[in-house]
C-alpha positions as CSV (number, residue, x, y, z in Angstrom):
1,X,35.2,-86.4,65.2
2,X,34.1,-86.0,61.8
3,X,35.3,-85.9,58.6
4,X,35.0,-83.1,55.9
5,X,34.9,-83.8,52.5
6,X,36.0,-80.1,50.4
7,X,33.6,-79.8,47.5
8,X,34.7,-77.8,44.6
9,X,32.8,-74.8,43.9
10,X,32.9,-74.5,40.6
11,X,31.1,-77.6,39.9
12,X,29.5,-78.0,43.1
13,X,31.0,-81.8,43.1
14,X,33.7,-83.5,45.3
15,X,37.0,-82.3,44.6
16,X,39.1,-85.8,44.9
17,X,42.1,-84.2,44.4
18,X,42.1,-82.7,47.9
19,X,42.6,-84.4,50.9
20,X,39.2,-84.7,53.1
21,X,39.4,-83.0,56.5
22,X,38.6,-84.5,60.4
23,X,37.0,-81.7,62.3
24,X,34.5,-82.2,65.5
25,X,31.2,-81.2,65.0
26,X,31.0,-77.8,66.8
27,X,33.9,-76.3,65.0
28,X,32.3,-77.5,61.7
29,X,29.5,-76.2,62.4
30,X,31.0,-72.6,63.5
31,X,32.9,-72.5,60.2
32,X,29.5,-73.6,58.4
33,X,27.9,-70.7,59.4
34,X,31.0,-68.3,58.8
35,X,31.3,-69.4,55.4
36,X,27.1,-69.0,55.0
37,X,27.4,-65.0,56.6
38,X,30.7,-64.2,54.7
39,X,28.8,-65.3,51.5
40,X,25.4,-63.6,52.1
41,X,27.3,-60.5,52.8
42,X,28.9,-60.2,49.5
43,X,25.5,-61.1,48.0
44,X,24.1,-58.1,49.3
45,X,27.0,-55.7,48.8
46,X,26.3,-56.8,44.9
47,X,22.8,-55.6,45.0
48,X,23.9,-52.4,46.4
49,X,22.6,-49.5,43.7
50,X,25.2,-47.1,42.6
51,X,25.0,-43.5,43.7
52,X,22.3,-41.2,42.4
53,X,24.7,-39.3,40.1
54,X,26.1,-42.7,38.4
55,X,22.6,-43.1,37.2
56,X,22.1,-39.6,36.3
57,X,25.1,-39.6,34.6
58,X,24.0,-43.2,32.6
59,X,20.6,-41.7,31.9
60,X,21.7,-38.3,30.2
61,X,21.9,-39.4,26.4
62,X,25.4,-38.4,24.8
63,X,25.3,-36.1,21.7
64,X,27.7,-37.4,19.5
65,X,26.6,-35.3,16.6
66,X,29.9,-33.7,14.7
67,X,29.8,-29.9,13.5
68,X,31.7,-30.0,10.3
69,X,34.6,-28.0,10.6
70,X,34.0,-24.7,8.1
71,X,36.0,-23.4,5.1
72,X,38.2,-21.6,6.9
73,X,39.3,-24.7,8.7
74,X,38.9,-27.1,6.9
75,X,42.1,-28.9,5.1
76,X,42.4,-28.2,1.6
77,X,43.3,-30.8,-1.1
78,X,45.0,-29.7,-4.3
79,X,45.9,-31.2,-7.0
80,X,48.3,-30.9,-9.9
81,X,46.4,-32.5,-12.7
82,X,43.7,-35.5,-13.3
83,X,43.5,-38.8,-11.9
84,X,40.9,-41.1,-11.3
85,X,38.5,-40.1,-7.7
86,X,38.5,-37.0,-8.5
87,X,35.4,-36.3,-10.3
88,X,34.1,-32.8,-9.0
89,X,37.6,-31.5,-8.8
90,X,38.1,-27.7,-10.4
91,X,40.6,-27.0,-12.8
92,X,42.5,-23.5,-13.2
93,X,44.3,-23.2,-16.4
94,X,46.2,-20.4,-17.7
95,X,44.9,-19.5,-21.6
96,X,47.3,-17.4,-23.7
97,X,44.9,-16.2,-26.4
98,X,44.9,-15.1,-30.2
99,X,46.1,-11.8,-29.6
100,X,48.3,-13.0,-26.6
101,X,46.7,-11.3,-23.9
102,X,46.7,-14.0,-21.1
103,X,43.4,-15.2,-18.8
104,X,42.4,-17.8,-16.5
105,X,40.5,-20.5,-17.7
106,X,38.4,-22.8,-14.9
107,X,37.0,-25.9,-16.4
108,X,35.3,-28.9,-14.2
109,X,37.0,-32.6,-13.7
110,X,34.4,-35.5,-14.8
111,X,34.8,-39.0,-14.1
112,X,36.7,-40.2,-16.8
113,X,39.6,-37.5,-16.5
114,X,38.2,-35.5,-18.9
115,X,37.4,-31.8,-18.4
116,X,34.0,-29.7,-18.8
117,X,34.3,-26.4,-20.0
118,X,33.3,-23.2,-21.9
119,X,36.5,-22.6,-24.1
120,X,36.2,-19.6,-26.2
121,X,34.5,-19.9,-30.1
122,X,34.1,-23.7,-28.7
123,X,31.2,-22.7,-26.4
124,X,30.5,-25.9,-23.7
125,X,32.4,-28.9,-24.7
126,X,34.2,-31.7,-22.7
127,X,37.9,-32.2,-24.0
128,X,40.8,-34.6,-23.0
129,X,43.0,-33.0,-20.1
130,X,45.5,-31.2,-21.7
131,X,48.8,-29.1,-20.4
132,X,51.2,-27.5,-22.5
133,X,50.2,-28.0,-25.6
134,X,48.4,-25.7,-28.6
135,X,44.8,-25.9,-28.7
136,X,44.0,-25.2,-32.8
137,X,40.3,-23.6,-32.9
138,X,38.9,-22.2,-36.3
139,X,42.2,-20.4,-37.6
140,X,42.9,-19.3,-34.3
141,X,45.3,-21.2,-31.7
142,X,45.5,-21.1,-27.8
143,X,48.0,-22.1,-26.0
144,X,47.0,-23.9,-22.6
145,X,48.7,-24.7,-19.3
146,X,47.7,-26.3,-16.4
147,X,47.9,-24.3,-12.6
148,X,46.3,-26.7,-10.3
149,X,43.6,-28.4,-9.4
150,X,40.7,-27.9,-6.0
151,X,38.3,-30.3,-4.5
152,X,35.4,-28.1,-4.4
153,X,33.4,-29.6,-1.2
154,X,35.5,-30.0,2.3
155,X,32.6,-32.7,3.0
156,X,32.2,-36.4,1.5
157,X,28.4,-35.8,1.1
158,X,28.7,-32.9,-0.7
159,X,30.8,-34.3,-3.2
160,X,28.8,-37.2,-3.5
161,X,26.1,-34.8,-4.5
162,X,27.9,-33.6,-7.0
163,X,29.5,-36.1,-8.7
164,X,25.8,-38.3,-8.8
165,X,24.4,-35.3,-10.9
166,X,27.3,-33.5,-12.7
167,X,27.1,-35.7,-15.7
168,X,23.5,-35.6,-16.4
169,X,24.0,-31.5,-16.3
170,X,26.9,-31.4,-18.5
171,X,25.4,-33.6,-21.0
172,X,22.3,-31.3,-21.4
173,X,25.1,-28.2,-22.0
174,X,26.7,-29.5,-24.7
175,X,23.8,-30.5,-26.2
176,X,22.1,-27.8,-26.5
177,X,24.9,-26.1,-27.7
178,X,25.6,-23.4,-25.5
179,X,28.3,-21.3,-27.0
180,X,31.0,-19.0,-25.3
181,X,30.4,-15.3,-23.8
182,X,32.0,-13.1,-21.6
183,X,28.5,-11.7,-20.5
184,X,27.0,-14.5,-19.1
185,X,23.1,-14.5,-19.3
186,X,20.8,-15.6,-16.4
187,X,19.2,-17.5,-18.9
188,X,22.0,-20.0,-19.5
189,X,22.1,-19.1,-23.7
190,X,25.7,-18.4,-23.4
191,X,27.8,-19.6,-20.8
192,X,31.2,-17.9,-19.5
193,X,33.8,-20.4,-18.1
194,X,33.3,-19.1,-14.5
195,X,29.7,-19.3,-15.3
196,X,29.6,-23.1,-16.1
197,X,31.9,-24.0,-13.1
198,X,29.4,-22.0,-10.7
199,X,26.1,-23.5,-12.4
200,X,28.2,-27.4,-11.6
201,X,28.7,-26.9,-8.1
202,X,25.8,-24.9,-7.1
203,X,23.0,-25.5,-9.4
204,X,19.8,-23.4,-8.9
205,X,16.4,-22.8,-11.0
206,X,16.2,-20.6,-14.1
207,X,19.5,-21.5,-15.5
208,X,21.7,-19.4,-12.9
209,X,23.5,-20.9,-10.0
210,X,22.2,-20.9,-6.0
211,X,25.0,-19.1,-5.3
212,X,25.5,-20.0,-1.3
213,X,24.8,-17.0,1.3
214,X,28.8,-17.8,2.5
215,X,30.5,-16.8,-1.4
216,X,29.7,-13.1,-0.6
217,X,31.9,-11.7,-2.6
218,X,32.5,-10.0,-6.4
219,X,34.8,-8.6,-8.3
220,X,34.4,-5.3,-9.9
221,X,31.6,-4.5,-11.8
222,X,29.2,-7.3,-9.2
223,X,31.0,-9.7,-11.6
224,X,32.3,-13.2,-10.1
225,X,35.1,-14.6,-11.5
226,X,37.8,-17.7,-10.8
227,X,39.7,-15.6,-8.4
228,X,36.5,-14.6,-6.0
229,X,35.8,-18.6,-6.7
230,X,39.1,-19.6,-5.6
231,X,39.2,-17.8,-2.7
232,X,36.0,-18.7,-1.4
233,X,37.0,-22.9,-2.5
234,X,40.4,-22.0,-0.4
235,X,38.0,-21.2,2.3
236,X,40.1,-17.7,2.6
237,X,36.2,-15.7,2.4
238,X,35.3,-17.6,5.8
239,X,37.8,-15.5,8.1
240,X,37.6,-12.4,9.4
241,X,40.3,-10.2,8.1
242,X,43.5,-10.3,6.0
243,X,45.8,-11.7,9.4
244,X,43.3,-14.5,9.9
245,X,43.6,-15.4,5.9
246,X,47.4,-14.6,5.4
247,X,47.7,-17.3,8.8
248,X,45.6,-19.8,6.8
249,X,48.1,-19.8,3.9
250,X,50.9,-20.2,6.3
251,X,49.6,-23.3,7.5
252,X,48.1,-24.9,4.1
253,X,50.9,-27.0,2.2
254,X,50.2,-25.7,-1.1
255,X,52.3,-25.6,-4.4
256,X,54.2,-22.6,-5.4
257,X,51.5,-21.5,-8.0
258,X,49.0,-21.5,-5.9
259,X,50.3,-20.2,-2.9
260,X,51.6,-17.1,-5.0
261,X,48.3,-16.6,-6.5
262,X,46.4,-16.7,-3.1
263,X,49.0,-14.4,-1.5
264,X,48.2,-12.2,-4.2
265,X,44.6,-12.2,-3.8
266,X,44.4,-12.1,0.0
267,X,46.3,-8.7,-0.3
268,X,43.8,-7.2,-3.1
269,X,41.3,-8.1,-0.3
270,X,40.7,-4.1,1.1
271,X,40.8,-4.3,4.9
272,X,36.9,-3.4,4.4
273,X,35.9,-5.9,2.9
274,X,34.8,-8.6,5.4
275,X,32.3,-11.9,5.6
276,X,28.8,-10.3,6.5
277,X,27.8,-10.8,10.0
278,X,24.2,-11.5,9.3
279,X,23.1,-13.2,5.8
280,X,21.1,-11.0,2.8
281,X,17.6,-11.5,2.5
282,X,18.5,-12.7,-1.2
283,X,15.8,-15.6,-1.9
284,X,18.0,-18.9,-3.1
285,X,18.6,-19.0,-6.8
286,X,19.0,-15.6,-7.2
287,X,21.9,-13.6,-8.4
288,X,23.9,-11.5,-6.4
289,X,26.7,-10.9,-8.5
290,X,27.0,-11.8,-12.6
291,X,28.8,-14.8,-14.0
């Protein structure tokens, strides 16, 4: 008869807190050597390789690359006047002019809350945000209201782009002086306020904008204008027909003004006009339509 002392495996000592064991010699040794196999066998099963198609699968790298969702999925943020983080943002405002014939003014959000734009006989200026009040120019006076307000890039890059050069182009703009026109020129000498908007978020060489290959279309006379660039910022030139856009709206919480405007303009939309299947052969940078 022997006695068996229980040794704690976990730090390989004498365990004194349990009771030592008399065995005879040939059943210790039996259970010796059971222990030693059982143990030894799970050794082995550890080293066993996984199956061909774990490592396959382990080896294939994983793409974890995002595809931006496009304008015509993208959620759209509006706004209902300035605030601070919002630098980029563009501006619609209703102008009820001299003779009181009513247009749309568009005018760009800077950092301080203040907006860039060409305001008629002011030419390119940057003014205080105003709404509902009486702008006095010369001997003339225009009456101004805000509509709403658009975040002009679905993407965080793109506005980051923007907002890092916006105010060195603005600054050159006003001062040089550029006065007001209808007619924009190509050559940047007088600036409409679609004009100045477009040449902000897409700037290109020779004083006109890169206009992007997706803003494909114009108004009459190959003319853009604020309601071809709110349609294309609502993302509405990115579907296929008037369904897909009219479903778009549906699903967009927008305010009343806006939502009335863009229901307005999806329906001018004639069911022939449509986003190009294949991209012009237009170099970058130059026009396809007049500011």
């Amino acid at each position: 008869m022997e006695t068996v002392h229980l040794i704690d495996i976990r730090n390989g000592r004498l365990n004194p807190g349990i009771m030592p064991i008399t065995m005879h010699s040939p059943l210790i040794l039996h259970l010796l050597g059971t222990a030693v196999a059982l143990l030894l066998s799970g050794h082995a099963a550890a080293r066993v390789p996984p199956p061909a198609e774990v490592l396959l699968r382990s080896a294939v790298p994983v793409n974890k690359t995002v595809v931006p969702a496009s304008r015509g999925t993208a959620p759209l943020h509006s706004v209902a006047g300035v605030a601070p983080g919002q630098a980029g943002y563009v501006h619609y405002f209703l102008l009820r002019m001299p003779d009181d014939s009513v247009e749309v003014q568009v005018g760009i959000e800077l950092e301080d809350q203040r907006i860039a734009w060409s305001f008629p006989e002011l030419g390119v200026v940057v003014s205080p945000f105003i709404s509902g009040e009486t702008l006095e120019v010369g001997n003339n006076s225009y009456d101004v209201w805000h509509l709403y307000g658009l975040r002009p890039f679905p993407d965080n890059a793109a506005m980051a782009r923007l907002r890092k050069t916006l105010p060195a182009r603005v600054n050159a703009w006003t001062r040089a002086g550029i006065p007001y026109c209808l007619d924009d020129s190509p050559q940047g000498k007088c600036m409409s306020c679609i004009g100045l908007v477009l040449r902000a978020l897409f700037p290109g060489s020779r004083g006109y904008p890169d206009m992007p290959r997706d803003f494909w279309r114009t108004s009459a006379g190959n003319r853009y204008t604020p309601d071809d660039l709110l349609l294309y910022l609502t993302g509405m030139l990115d579907l296929p027909d008037r369904n897909a856009r009219l479903q778009r709206l549906s699903r967009l919480a927008l305010p009343a003004d806006l939502r009335n405007d863009l229901e307005k303009l999806i329906h001018t939309i004639g069911t022939g006009e449509s986003k190009p299947a294949v991209a012009t052969g237009k170099r970058p940078g130059m026009p396809r339509g007049r500011l």
